[in-house]
C-alpha positions in Angstrom: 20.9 46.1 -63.4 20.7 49.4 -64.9 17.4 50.3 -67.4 15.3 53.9 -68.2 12.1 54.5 -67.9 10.9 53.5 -71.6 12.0 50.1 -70.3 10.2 49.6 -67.0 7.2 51.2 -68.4 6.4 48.0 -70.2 7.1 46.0 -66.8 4.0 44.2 -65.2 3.5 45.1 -61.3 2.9 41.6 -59.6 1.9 41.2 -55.7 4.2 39.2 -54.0 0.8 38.4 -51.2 -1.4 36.8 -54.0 0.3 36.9 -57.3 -2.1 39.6 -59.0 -1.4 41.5 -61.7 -1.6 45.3 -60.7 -0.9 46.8 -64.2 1.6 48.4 -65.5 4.2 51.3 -64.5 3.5 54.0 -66.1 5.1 56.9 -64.1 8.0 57.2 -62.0 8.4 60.0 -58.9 11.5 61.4 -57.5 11.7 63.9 -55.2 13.2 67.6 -55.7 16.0 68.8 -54.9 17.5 65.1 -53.3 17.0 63.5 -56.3 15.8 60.1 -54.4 13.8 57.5 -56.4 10.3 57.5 -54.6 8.1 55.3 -56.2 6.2 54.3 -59.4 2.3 54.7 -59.9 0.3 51.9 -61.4 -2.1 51.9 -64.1 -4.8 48.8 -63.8 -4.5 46.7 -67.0 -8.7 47.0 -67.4 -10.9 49.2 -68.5 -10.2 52.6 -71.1 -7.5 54.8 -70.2 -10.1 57.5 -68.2 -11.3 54.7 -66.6 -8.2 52.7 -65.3 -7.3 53.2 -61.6 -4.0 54.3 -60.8 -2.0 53.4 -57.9 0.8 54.9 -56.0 3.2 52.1 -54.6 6.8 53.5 -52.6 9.4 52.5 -53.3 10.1 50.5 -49.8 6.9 48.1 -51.1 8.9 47.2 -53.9 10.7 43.9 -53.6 12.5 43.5 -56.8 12.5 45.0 -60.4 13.4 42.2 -62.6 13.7 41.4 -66.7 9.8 40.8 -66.7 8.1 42.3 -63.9 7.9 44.3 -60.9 7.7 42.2 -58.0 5.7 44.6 -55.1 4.8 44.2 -51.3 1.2 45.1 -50.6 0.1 46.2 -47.2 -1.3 42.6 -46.2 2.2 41.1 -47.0 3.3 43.4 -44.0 
């Protein structure tokens, strides 16, 4: 499955541990010079923009990127 980033920026981030909702992507991070895929960072779906909480999550947590959603390991599914 191939999609850019104005697609999975409008994907839900779900925990595969409880089934919470951890927001939205909204930025991707790849590293410099190796061009390798990293991770994506979180926003929280409450709250006003300056208020939201933003999460980092690598890209080893994340168990599958699908049509929907972002399916995600936390650290208690470990």
């Amino acid at each position: 499955m191939e999609f850019n980033f104005s697609q999975l920026k409008q994907k839900d981030v779900i925990s595969l541990s409880d089934g919470k909702n951890l927001g939205k992507v909204c930025d991707i991070t790849v590293s410099y010079p190796e061009n390798n895929f990293v991770g994506i960072t979180v926003t929280g779906c409450k709250g006003f923009r300056f208020s939201k909480q933003e999460i980092f999550i690598p890209i080893k947590q994340v168990a599958k990127i699908g049509e929907d959603a972002v399916l995600v390991r936390t650290e208690r599914d470990k």
